[in-house]
C-alpha positions in Angstrom: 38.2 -23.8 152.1 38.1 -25.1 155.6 39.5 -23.4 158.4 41.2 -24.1 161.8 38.8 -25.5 164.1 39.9 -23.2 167.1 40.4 -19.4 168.0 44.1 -18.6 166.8 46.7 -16.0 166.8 48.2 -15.5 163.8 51.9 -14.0 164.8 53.8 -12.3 162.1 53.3 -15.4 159.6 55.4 -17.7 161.4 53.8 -19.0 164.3 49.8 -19.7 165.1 48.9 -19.9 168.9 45.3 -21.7 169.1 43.2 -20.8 171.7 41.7 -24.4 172.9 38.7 -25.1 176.0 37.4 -28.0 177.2 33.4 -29.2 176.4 32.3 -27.3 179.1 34.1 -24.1 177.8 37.1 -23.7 180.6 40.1 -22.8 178.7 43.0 -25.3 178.7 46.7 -24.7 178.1 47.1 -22.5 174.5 48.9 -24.9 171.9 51.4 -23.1 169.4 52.9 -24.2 166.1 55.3 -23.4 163.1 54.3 -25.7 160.9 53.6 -24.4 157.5 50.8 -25.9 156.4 49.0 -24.9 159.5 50.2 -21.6 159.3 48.8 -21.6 155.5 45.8 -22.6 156.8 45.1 -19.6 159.7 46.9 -17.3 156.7 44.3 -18.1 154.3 41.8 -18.2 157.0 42.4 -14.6 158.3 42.7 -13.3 154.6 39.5 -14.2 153.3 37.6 -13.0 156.2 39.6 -9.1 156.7 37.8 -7.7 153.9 34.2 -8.1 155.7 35.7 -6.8 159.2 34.4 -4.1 160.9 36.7 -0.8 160.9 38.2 -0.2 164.2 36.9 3.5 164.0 34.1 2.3 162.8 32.9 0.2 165.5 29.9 0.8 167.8 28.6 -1.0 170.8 
């Protein structure tokens, strides 16, 4: 599977907000969609990465 290409915010299945920066790493305006396929895409995305995540309690610095 490939995944988005930016940072996103995945927003109760309906909307995806991608964070996006320039080359030299300033960030530019946020672009949002409701497109479905891209929204499949960050679904998917998020879903086959939650397993491996960090528990919030379980988190250390």
């Amino acid at each position: 599977m490939t995944g988005p290409g930016n940072d996103f915010w995945l927003i109760d299945d309906q909307v995806v907000r991608f964070n996006v920066f320039s080359g030299d790493g300033e960030a530019l305006e946020p672009d949002h969609t409701e497109d479905p396929q891209a929204i499949k895409v960050c679904v998917e995305a998020f879903r086959s990465v939650w397993d491996l995540a960090t528990a919030h309690a379980d988190y250390r610095i």
